[in-house]
N, C-alpha and C positions, 0 to 999 in steps of 0.2 A: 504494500500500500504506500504512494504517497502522503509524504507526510507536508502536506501544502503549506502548512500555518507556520513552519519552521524557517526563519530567517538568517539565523548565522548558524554554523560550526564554529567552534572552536575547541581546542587543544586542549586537553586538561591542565597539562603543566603550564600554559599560559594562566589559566582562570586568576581572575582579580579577586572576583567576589560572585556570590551564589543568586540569584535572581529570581522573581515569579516570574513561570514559564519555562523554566531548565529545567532539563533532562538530562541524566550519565547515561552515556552510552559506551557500549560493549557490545556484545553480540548482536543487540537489536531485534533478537527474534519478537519479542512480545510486542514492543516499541511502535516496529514495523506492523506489524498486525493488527493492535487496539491501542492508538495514541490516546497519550490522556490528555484531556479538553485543555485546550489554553497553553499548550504548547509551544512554545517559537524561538529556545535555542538551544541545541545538543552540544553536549560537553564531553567530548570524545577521548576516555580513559586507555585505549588501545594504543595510545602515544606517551602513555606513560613507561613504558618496557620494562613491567613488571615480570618478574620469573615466574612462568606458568605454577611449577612445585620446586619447591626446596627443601631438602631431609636435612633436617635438624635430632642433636643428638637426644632429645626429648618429643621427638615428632617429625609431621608434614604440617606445611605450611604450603594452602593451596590458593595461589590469588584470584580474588576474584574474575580476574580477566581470563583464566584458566578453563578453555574449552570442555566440555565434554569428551570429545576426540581425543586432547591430550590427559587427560588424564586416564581418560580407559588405557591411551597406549601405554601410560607409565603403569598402572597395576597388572598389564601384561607382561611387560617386559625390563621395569626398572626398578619396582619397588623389591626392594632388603626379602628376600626368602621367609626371616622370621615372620612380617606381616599379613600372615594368613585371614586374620579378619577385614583386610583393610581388601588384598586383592580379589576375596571370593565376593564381597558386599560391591564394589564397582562396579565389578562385570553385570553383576542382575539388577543394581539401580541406575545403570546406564542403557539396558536393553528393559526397561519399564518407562522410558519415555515412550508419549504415544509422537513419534516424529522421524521421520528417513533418516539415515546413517549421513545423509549429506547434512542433516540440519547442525549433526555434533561438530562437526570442524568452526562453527560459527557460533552456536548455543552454549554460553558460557557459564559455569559455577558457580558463579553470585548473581549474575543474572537471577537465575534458576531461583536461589533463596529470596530474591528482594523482589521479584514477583510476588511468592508469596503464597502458589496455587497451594491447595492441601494435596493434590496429586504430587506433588513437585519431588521426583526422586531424589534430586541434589540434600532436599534439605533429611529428606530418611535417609542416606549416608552420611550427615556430616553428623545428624541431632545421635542417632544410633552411637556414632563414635566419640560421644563427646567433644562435640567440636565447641570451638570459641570463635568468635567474629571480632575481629579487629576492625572499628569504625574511625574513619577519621571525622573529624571534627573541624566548620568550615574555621575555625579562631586557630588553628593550627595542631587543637590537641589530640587526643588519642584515648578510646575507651574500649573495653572490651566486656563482650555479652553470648553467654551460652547462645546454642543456636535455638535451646527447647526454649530462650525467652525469646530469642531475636524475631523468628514468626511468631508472632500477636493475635492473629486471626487468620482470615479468608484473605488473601489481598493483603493486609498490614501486617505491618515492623516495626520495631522498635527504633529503626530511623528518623530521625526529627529534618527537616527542611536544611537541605545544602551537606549533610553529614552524607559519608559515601563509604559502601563498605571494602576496605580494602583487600583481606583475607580471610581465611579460614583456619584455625589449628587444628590438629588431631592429633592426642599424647599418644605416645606410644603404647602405653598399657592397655587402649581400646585397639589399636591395630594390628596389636600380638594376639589378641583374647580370641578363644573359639568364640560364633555367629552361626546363627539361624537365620534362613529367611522364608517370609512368605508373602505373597501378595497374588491376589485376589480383582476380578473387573469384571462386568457384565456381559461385557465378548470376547471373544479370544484374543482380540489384538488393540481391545480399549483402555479408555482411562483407568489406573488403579480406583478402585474403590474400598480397597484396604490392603494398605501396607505396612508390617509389624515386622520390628527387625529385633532378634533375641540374641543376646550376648553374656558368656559366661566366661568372669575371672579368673585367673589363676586359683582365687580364694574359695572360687565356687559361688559366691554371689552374682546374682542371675539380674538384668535388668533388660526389659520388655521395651521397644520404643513404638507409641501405636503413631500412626500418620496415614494421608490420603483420606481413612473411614471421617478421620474427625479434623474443624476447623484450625489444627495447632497443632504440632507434637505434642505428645506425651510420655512419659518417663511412669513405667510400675517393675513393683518387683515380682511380681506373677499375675498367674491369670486372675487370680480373686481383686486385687489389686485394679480390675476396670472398673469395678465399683465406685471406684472414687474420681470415674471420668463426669462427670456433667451430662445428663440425657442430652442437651441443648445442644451438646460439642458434636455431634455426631454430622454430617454435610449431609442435606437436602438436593439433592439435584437431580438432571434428567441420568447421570451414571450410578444412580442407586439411592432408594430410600435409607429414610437413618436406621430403622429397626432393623433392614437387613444388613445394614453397613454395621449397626451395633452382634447382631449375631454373627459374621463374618468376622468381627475383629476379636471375638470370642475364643470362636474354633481357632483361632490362627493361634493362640496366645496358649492356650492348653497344648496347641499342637507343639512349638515353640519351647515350652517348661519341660513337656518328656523329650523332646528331643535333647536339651540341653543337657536335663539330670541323668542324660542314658550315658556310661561312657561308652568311648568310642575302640 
């Protein structure tokens, strides 16, 4: 789609100051597709030459400008051996988008979170792994926000006006840990309608992440533990009612607890 109402480009690392009407741009998939009202100038983060990933001795550090594409390629073929949770969870929340293989070379990682969709794979790999969002702040500073707070809702973040999200963390102790996964859609090659991603520590403490079913992530320690999700939380839409998205994110979670309590 053209975006008519958009007057300038500019450069990120030029930006003076944040404006009504600006947009970050990166990938652009969504952007391009359903601009928001009152648009009229992109501020183009792609010239900033951030490193897609960088392994740090406490983690990955994924930027937000960090395709799809590349990072499936790095959990194929870069990331550290011991990272078994980090590379099995990629492959399947990167093949849960509902979008062509051409779209990942362009469809970006923070993108993906600051959308915001409850389908949104990106953010059930990062919230699953414990991630942290490193925001910058338009006055220069720097804060940092789990991802299970950073999505807010349907659509909202915990971004405030000119604030941009720069990366993602992921400690190591979530990238080491055995993972389950499961997810759930109405057709065979549709939107998730629920996606629960299950993860067990070295310690044997087991933590559940629900998403897709319901408007947020969520963080329990087992299946009895959805009790304490909000009927409300659960997404209405034409990819599935809440009662079934609520039974669906059920079975996932019980399926999810034996799988992880079984050794292997």
């Amino acid at each position: 789609m053209d975006l008519n109402t958009v007057t300038e480009l500019v450069r990120a690392a030029e930006l003076t100051s944040w404006r009504s009407g600006d947009a970050w741009l990166a990938g652009g998939t969504v952007l391009f597709s359903t601009p928001p009202v009152g648009l009229i100038r992109l501020l183009d983060l792609t010239t900033l030459g951030w490193a897609p990933l960088t392994v740090h001795d406490d983690g990955l550090e994924i930027a937000a400008t960090c395709t799809v594409a590349e990072l499936l390629d790095f959990a194929r073929s870069g990331a550290p051996p011991t990272w078994v949770g980090f590379t099995e969870l990629a492959e399947r929340c990167c093949h849960s988008f509902v979008a062509s293989f051409k779209i990942w070379n362009v469809a970006t990682v923070g993108g993906n979170l600051c959308t915001a969709l409850p389908a949104g794979p990106m953010i059930s790999l990062t919230a699953a792994l414990d991630g942290v969002c490193l925001i910058l702040t338009p006055d220069g500073g720097r804060r940092h926000v789990p991802v299970l707070e950073f999505v807010t809702g349907d659509g909202t973040t915990a971004l405030s006006p000119g604030e941009v999200l720069r990366s993602v963390h992921l400690p190591v102790s979530a990238l080491t840990a055995r993972t389950a996964f499961r997810q759930g859609s109405l057709y065979p090659l549709g939107r998730s309608a629920a996606l629960l991603i299950g993860r067990r520590d070295p310690a044997g403490a087991l933590a559940l992440t629900v998403t897709a079913s319901t408007v947020r992530p969520y963080r329990v320690r087992s299946a009895a533990g959805l009790d304490d999700i909000p009927t409300a939380a659960y997404v209405d839409d034409v990819h599935g009612l809440p009662v079934w998205r609520r039974h669906l994110t059920a079975r996932f979670a019980a399926q999810l607890e034996t799988e992880l309590r079984t050794p292997r």
